[in-house]
N, C-alpha and C positions, 0 to 999 in steps of 0.2 A: 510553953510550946517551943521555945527555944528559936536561934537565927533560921530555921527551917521556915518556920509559922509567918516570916516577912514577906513569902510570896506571894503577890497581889491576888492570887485569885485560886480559892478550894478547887478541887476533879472533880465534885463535882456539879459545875458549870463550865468545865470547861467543851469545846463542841467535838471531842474527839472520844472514844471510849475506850477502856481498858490494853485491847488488842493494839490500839494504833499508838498509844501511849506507849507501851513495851515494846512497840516494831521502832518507835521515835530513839527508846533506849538504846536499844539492842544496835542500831546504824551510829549513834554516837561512839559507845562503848569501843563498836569494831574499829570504827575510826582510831578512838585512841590509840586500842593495840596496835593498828597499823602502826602509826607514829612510835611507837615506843621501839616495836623490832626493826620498823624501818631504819631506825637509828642504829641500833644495834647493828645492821649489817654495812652501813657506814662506817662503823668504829673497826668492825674486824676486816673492812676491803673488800665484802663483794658488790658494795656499789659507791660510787666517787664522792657524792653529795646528797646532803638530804636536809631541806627544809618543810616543816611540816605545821596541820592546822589545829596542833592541839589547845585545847582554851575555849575552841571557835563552838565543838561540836553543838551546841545545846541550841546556838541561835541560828545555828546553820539547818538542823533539822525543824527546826519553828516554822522558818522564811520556808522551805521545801513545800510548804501546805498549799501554797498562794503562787507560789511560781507556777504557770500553765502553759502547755502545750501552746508554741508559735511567740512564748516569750525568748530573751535573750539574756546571757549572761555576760557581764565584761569585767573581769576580777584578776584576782591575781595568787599568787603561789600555797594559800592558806584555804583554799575554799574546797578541802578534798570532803571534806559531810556531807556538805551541798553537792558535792557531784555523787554520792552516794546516794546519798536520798534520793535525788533524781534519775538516778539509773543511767546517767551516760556514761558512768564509768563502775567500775568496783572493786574492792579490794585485790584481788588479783591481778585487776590492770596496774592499780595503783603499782604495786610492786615489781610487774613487767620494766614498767617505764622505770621505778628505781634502777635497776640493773641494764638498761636501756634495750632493752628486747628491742629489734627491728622490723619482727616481723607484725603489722597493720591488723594480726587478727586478735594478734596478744594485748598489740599496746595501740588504739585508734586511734590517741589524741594525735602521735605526732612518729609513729613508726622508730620510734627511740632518737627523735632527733635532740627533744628536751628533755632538761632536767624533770625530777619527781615533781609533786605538782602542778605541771602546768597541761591544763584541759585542754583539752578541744573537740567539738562535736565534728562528725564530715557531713558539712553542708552541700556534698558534690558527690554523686554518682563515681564510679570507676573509671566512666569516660567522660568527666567534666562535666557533665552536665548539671541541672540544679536537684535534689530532692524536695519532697513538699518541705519546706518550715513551719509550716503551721501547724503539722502533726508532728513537732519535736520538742523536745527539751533543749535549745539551745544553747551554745556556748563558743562564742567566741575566743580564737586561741588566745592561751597566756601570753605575756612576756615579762620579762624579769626587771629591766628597769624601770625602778620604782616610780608608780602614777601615771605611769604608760598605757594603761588600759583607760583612763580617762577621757583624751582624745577620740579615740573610737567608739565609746558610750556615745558620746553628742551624735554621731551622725545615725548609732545605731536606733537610737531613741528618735530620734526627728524623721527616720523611713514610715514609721507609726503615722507621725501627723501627717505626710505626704500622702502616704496611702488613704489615709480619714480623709483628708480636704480636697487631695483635688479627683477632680471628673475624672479626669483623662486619664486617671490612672485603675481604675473601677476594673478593666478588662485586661489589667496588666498585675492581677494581685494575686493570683492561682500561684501555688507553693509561696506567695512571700506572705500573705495577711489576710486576715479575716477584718478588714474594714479597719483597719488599724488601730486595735483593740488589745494590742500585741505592746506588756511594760516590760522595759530593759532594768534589769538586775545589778545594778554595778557596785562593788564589795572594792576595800581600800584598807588599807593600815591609817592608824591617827601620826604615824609621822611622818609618812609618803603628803598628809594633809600640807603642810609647809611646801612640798614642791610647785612649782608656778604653775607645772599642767594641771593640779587639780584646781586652784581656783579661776583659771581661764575656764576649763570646761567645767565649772558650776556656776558660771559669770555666764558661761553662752546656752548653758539648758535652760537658767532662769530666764533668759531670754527669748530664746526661742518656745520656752511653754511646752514641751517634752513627756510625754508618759516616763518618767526613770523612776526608780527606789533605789536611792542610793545608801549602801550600809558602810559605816564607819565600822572596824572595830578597832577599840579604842585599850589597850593594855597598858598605856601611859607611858611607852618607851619607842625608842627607834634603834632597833639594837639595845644597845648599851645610854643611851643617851634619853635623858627623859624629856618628859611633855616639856619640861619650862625653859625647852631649847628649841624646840620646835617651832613651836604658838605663842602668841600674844595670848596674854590672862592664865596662860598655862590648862588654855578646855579648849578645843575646837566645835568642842558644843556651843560654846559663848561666842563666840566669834560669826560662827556662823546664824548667829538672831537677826541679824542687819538682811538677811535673805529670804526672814518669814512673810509667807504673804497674807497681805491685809485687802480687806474689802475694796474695789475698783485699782489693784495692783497687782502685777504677777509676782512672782517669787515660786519659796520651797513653801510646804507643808514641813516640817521638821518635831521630829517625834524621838522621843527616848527610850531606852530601856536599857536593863543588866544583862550581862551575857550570862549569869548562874539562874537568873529567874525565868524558868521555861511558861509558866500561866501568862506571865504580864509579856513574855518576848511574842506567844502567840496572839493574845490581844491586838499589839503593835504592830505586828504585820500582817494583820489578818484590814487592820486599818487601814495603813500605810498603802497594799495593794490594792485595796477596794477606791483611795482616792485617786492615786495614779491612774488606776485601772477605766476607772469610771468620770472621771474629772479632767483625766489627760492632761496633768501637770505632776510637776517632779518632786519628791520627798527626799526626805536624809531620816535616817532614823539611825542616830548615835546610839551604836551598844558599848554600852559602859562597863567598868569593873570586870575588865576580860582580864584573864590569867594566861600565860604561855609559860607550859609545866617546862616544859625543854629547854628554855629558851629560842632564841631565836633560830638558830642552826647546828650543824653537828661542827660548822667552826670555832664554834667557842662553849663556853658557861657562862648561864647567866650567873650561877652564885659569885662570879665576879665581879659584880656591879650591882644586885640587888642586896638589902639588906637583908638581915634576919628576919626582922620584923615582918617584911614584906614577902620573903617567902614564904614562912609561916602563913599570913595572909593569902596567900596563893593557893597552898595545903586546902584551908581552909572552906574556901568559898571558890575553891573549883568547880565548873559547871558540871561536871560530872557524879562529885562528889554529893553536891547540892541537888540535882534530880532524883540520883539514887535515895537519900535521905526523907527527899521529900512525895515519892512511891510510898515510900514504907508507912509514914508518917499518916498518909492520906488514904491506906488501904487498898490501896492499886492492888499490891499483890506485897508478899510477906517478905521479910529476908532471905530465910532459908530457898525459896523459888526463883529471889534474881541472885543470889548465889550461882544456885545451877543454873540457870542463864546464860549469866559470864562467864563461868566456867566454861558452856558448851562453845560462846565465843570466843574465848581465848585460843580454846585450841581449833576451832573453826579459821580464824585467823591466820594461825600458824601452819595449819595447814594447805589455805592458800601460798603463804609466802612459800613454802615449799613446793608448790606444785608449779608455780610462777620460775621460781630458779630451776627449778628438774626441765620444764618446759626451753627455758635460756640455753641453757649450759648442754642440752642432748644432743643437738645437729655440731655444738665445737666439740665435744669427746667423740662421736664420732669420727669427725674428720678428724682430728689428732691420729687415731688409730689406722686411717687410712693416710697421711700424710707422713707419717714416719715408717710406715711401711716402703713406701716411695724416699724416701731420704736413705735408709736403711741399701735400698736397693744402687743407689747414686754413689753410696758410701763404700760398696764392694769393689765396686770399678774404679775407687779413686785414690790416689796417692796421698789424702789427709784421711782417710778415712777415720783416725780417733777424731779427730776435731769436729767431722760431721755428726759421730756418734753422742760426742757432748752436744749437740745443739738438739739430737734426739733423745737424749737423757733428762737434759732442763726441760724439754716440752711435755717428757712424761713423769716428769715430778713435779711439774706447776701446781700451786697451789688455786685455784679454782682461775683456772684459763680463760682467756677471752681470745677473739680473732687475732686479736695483735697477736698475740703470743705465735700463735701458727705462722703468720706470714713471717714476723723477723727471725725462725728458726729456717723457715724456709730460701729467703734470700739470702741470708747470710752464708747456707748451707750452697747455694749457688756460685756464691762468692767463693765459696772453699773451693770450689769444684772450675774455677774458670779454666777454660784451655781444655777441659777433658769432654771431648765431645761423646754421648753417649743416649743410646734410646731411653734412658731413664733417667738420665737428666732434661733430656727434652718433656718427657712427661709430667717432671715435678716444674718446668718450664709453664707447660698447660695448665697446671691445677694454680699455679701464681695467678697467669693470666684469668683463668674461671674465678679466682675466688677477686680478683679486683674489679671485675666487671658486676660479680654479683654485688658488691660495697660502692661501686658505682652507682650502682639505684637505689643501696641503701641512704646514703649518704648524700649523694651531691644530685641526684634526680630533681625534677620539678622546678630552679628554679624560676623556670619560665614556663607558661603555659604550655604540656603535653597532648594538651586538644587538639581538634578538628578547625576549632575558633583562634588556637596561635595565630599571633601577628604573623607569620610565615606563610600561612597557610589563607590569608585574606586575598583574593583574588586581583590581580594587579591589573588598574584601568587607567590607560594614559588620559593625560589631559587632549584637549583637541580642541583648538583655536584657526581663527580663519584671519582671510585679510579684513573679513570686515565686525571681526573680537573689539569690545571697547576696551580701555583702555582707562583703569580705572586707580587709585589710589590703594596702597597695600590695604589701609584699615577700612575699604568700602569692600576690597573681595573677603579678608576674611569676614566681617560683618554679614557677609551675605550667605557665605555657608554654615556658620552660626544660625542661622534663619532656616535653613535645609535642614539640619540638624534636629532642632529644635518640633520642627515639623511633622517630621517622618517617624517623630521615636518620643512618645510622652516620656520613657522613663528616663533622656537627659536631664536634668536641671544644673543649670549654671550659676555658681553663687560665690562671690569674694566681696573685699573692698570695692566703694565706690562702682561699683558693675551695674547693678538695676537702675536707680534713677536716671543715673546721666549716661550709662553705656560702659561705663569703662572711662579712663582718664584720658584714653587713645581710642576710644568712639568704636574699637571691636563689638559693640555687643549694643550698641545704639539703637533706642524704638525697639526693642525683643523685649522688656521688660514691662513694657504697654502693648504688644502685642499677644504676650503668651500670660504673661500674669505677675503677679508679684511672687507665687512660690516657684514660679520655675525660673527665671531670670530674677536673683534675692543680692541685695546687700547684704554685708558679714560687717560687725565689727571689726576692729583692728585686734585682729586675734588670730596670728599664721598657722600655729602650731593647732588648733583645733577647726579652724578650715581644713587643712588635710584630714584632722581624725574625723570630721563631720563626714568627708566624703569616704574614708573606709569604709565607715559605718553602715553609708547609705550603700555603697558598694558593694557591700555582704548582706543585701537584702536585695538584692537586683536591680538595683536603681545603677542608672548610667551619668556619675555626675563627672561635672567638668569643675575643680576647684581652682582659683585664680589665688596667687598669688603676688600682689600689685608688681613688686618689680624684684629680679632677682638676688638681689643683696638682703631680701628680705627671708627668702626662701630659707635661710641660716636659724630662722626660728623654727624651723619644720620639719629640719634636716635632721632629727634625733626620730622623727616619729616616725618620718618617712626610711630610715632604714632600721628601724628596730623590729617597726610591726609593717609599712605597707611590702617593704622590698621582701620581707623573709615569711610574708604568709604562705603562699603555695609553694613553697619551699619547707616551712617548718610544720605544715600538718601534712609533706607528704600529698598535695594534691587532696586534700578533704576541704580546703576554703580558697575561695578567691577574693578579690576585691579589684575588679577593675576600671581604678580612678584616672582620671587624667588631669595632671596638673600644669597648668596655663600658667605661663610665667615671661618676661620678656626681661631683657638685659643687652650686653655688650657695649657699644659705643652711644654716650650721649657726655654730657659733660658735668662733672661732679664726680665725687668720693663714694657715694652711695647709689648714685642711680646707674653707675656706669661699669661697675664689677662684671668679672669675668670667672666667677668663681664654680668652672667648669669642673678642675680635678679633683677637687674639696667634694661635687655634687657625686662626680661619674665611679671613684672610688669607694662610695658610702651608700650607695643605693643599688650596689650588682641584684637584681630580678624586677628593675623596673626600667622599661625602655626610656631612655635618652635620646631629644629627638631636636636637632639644631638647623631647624630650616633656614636656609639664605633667604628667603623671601617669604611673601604671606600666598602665593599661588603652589608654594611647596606647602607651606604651611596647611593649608587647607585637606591637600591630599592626605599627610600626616594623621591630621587630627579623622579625615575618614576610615583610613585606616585602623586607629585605634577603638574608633565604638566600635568597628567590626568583629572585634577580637575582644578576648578575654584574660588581657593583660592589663596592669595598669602602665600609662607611660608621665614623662613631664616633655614638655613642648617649650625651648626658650625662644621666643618671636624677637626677631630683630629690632628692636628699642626705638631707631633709628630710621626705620623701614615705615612706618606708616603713610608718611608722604607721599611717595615712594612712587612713581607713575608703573603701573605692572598690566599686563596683556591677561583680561579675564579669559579663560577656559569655557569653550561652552557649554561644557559637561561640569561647571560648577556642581557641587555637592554629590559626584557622582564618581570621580578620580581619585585612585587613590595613590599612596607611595608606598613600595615596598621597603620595608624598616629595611639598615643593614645593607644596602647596596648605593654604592656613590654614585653621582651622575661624572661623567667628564662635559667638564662644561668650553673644555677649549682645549684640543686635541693640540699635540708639541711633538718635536723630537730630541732636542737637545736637555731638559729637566722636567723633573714633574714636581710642582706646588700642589701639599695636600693638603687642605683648609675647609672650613665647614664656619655656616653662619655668618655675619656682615663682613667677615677677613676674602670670603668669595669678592665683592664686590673690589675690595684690594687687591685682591692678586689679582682679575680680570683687565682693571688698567696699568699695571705694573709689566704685566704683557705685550702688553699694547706697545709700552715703552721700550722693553727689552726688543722685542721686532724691527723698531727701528733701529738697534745696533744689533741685529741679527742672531740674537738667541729667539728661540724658538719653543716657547715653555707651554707644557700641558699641565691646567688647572683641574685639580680635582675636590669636588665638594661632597666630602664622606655622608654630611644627611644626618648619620646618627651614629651617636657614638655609644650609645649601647642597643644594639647591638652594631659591631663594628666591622664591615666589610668584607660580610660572609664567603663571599664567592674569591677574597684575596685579589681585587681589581686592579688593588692598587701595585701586587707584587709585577702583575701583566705589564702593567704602564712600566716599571721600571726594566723590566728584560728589553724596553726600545730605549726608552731614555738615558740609564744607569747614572743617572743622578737625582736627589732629593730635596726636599726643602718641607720642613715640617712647619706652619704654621696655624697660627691662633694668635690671642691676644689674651691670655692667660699668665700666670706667673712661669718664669724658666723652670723647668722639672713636671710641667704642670700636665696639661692635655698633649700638649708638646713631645714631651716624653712618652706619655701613654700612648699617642701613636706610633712613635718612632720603636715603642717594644710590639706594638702590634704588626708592624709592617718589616721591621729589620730580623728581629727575632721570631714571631711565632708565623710570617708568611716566608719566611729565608730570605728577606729579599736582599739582604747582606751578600746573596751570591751573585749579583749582576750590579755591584755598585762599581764605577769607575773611579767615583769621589766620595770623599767624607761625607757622611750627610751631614743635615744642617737641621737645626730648631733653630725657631724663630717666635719668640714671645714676647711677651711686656714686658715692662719692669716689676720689680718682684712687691713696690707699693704701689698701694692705690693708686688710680689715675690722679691726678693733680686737676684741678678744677680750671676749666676754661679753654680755648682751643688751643692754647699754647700747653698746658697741662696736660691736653691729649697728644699733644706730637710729639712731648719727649716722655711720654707715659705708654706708651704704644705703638704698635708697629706700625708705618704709615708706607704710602706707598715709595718714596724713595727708599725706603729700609728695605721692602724685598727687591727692587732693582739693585741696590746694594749687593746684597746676600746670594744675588743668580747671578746677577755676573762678576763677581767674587770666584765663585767656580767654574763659572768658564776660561777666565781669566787663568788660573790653576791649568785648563787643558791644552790652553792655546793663548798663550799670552802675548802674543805676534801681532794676533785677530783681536782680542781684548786685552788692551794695554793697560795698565794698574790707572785707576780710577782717580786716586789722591796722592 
């Protein structure tokens, strides 16, 4: 019978018949030829990059049987079968998105923002709103650093059990779940297995007890590098038996199979899904003996690092090669019939790839032809006219053109042309401006909520306190709007370190975790990086969580996940996904190396499309965080460290005020400088003032609020047209938030045009705080530092009045 006959199980028993067998084929097949021309158009330049799923197709069409409507996917750059099989994408898009097509009807995953690849369903209407998910084939968007999508499996898979268990969420399940019956799909290379996100997040599904099926596929290399550099034992199958679960234990189910043996792959997952599915706990189902005919990408060869032996091996017990074989073998249908078959898909195939490029490339040969008419026309009336005609020559001899190509003929052609004013040059003026506005929304649209729900767009309620407001400790108000919160909206749930039992290690969240439950106010292991992915997760199923991360020095473990996939979601599908998480975090002054970081421009650089939110106090605080459930952004909230004690004027409108993101408060109106500061440096510059008054500087204190977004209305440029002098602080490293204000306020608000004096930064030192209060006063700016710093430049204007200090 030959290596054919080793397939666990004859056609037939198996539960599919003939048609659906050769529909299984025929979707793998087409796969492949994808991959193979996709390649091809890589090598010759009509698209940049191309990683593709060949090897995978056999177990990818298997798994497609068992995935259902209101499940989810969280994978990565290999899984194009499975998106075929499942109909959320198809050959044609595949190929759009190779050539990075922008237009949403070609290419849905991501409007050409990503590489080939990477899927994504749109879980959001046109105007933000949700579509059902429980009538879709989901898939949560790709991203490319490797074991990145693992993070966000945990919280997607734990929306399931939240929906199943608790009450309160029964009347909050329409478009998200059917009783939380709904298993997350998560697919993985075996040497992404070795990165720390995936065994965190298989350390926190086995924990939390999860609906997931998680598939390994396992080809034995990482690139270039094999298993026995990866893993321990050199199998991540072995490795991971310490996680099977046994009688009165949670753990995985963990199941095997080959990615050439399509009877025993359907077995396997027909198992695999029915125990997740039915059992609402998490599987791994290792598929073994995977071959990647390509290699890894069009960056290299693998015949560079595999042997002979092993490609031959490859040849051999390729999944494709091995289904085809074992049709014929089993009577499915004859040779000479999948012959023509693949024949028809072959050129089926290619036909799409072509209809995908004709479809790209028709709106840029157009305007080419209308663009160089207009250059042409600029070119008659201009004293370079050859030199214009060369830049109209290159553009009509490109070799398969892209936008660039137009615009840098066109600017340049501007450039030839400066000084000649002309009605046609103003019009090739026009068509720059039209075509940048349209790459405007191709390209840099979305990334902040476009909705009706934008943070922008939340209705602004002041606070409102009387003489007879109490007067309460920072961690008793925020606690108490925490309690509002929690009230008025089952689908909050709040979950970090140390949070449930005891409240929080600063009492935020005290008695909410015996008032509301254990699954809505939850303890998290010590695991940062899939707390945040827990909460995308939960996020892109319409849950409103709050995730805590204990103190911000810790946020460092987060900070890859949080700008890889939270900050560039509605960004990178284009407005088809959201997630809006909010992340609770506290920092700044307390005393120590680690509890006391300041590590603002590391976070505010690394996360552009998630609001940055640095409240002075916990009565801002509060407004903040109402602001954000109201909206459909995610933000982080750094709470003043230091601030809990803190005696603060409760609002009577507790849980009902909010703050509009992006607008600073003046909290102590000046005429002589203005101090711009945000978070516990507020309560610094406030008595610093104080002091400066008694030698008769006159300083107005501004507390920016948030620094992303930062100062929309230019508040700050207004204060400086009275004052015309500056002071930037924080207590962050020099260069740091420091700087990033002083480009936001000097440069992009002009306020360089009303300055009398140099401005000033004013930050910490560029190490750690030093431990102890002596360690914080030559570690940070204290308040004699900015009395220094202000009247330093008054001193500069009038030094008569203010005579040198030392």
């Amino acid at each position: 019978m030959g290596k054919v006959a080793s397939m666990a199980t004859e056609a037939g028993s198996l539960p599919f018949d003939k048609e659906i067998i050769l529909n299984d084929y025929r979707i793998a097949y087409q796969s492949r030829q994808a991959s193979l021309i996709g390649r091809k158009e890589v090598l010759t330049g009509k698209a940049k990059f191309g990683i593709f799923g060949d090897g995978k197709e056999i177990a990818q069409v298997a798994l497609s049987h068992y995935f259902q409507k209101g499940d989810f996917r969280s994978g990565y750059y290999r899984d194009q079968t499975m998106a075929f099989a499942l109909g959320y994408s198809n050959v044609k898009q595949f190929f759009a998105q190779l050539y990075a097509d922008t237009d949403l009807e070609k290419e849905p995953a991501s409007g050409g923002r990503q590489m080939n690849g990477h899927f994504a369903t749109r879980s959001l209407n046109p105007d933000g709103s949700w579509r059902d998910l429980t009538e879709m084939y989901n898939c949560s968007a790709d991203v490319s650093p490797t074991g990145s999508q693992m993070p966000r499996m945990v919280g997607l898979a734990y929306a399931s059990k939240l929906y199943r268990q608790l009450d309160d969420l029964k009347d909050h399940q329409e478009l998200f779940s059917k009783n939380g019956d709904e298993v997350v799909w998560g697919t993985i290379g075996n040497a992404s297995c070795a990165e720390g996100m995936f065994w965190e997040a298989v350390n926190a599904c086995g924990v939390l007890q999860v609906p997931l099926l998680l598939s390994i596929w396992d080809d034995g290399y990482g690139i270039s590098v094999p298993n026995e550099y990866q893993v321990t034992k050199n199998n991540i199958g072995e490795l991971l038996q310490g996680f099977q679960r046994e009688a009165g234990t949670n753990g995985y189910e963990i199941l095997t199979a080959r990615a050439w043996n399509y009877p025993e792959l359907l077995s396997t997952y027909e198992q695999a899904a029915h125990i997740a599915r039915t059992e609402h706990v998490p599987v791994v189902v290792h598929v073994t003996e995977v071959t990647q005919p390509q290699g890894h990408s069009t960056s290299g060869s693998h015949e560079r690092y595999k042997s002979k032996e092993r490609l031959q091996w490859e040849d051999e017990w390729d999944g494709i090669a091995q289904m085809r074989a074992w049709i014929i073998q089993n009577g499915i249908t004859t040779e000479e019939e999948l012959s023509k078959i693949e024949k028809g898909d072959k050129k089926q195939v290619r036909a799409w790839r072509k209809d995908a490029w004709k479809e790209f490339t028709a709106p840029i040969l157009t305007n080419i032809a209308e663009v160089t008419a207009l250059m042409e026309k600029v070119a008659q009336g201009s004293s370079q006219a050859d030199a214009i005609r060369k830049q109209i020559s290159g553009l009509n001899n490109a070799i398969d053109p892209v936008w660039r190509n137009l615009m840098v003929a066109v600017r340049r052609t501007l450039i030839l042309s400066r000084g000649e004013e002309s009605s046609a040059r103003a019009t090739l003026i026009a068509w720059r401006d039209q075509l940048n506005d349209t790459k405007y929304d191709d390209y840099s649209s979305h990334l902040y909520s476009e909705t009706t729900e934008a943070t922008r767009n939340v209705p602004v309620v002041a606070p409102v306190t009387q003489e007879s407001s109490q007067t309460l400790s920072g961690y008793e108000i925020i606690r108490e709007f925490f309690d509002h919160a929690l009230a008025r909206d089952p689908r909050v749930i709040a979950f970090g370190e140390d949070l449930g039992d005891i409240g929080g290690v600063n009492q935020g969240m005290a008695g909410l975790q015996e008032k509301y439950g254990l699954m809505r106010v939850t303890d998290t292991g010590i695991r940062e990086c899939t707390i945040i992915g827990q909460a995308i997760g939960m996020a892109m199923r319409g849950l409103r969580p709050i995730a805590e991360i204990q103190y911000l020095d810790y946020i460092l473990y987060a900070l890859q996940i949080m700008s890889d996939d939270l900050a560039t979601l509605n960004w990178r599908t284009k407005g088809g996904q959201k997630a809006p998480v909010i992340v609770r975090t506290r920092g700044h002054r307390l005393e120590g190396i680690w509890h006391s970081g300041s590590l603002m421009a590391g976070v505010v650089n690394l996360v552009h499309g998630i609001n940055v939110c640095v409240p002075r106090n916990f009565v801002q605080a509060a407004g903040i965080y109402n602001t954000l459930l109201q909206s459909d952004e995610p933000g982080i909230v750094v709470e003043v460290l230091n601030g809990y004690r803190l005696k603060e004027t409760r609002p009577e409108n507790l849980g009902e005020y909010t703050v509009q993101l992006g607008q600073p408060e003046v909290l102590r109106e000046g005429s002589d400088l203005t101090i711009v500061t945000y978070g516990p440096s507020c309560r610094y510059a406030m008595e610093a003032a104080e002091m400066l008054t008694d030698v008769g500087i006159d300083a107005e204190i501004i507390d920016v609020q948030t620094l992303l977004p930062f100062d929309t209305d230019h508040q700050i440029a207004e204060s400086l047209k009275k004052t015309n002098r500056v002071i930037f602080l924080d207590e962050d490293v020099p260069g740091g938030i420091t700087a990033y204000m002083f480009q936001k306020v000097i440069e992009e608000q002009k306020g360089y045009y009303w300055l009398d004096s140099e401005p000033v930064t004013l930050a910490a030192k560029a190490h750690r705080p030093a431990y102890g209060s002596d360690g914080d006063y030559w570690s940070k700016p204290q308040v004699e530092d900015i009395f220094d710093s202000a009247y330093s430049l008054m001193n500069e204007v009038d030094p008569a009045q203010f005579p040198e200090l030392y």
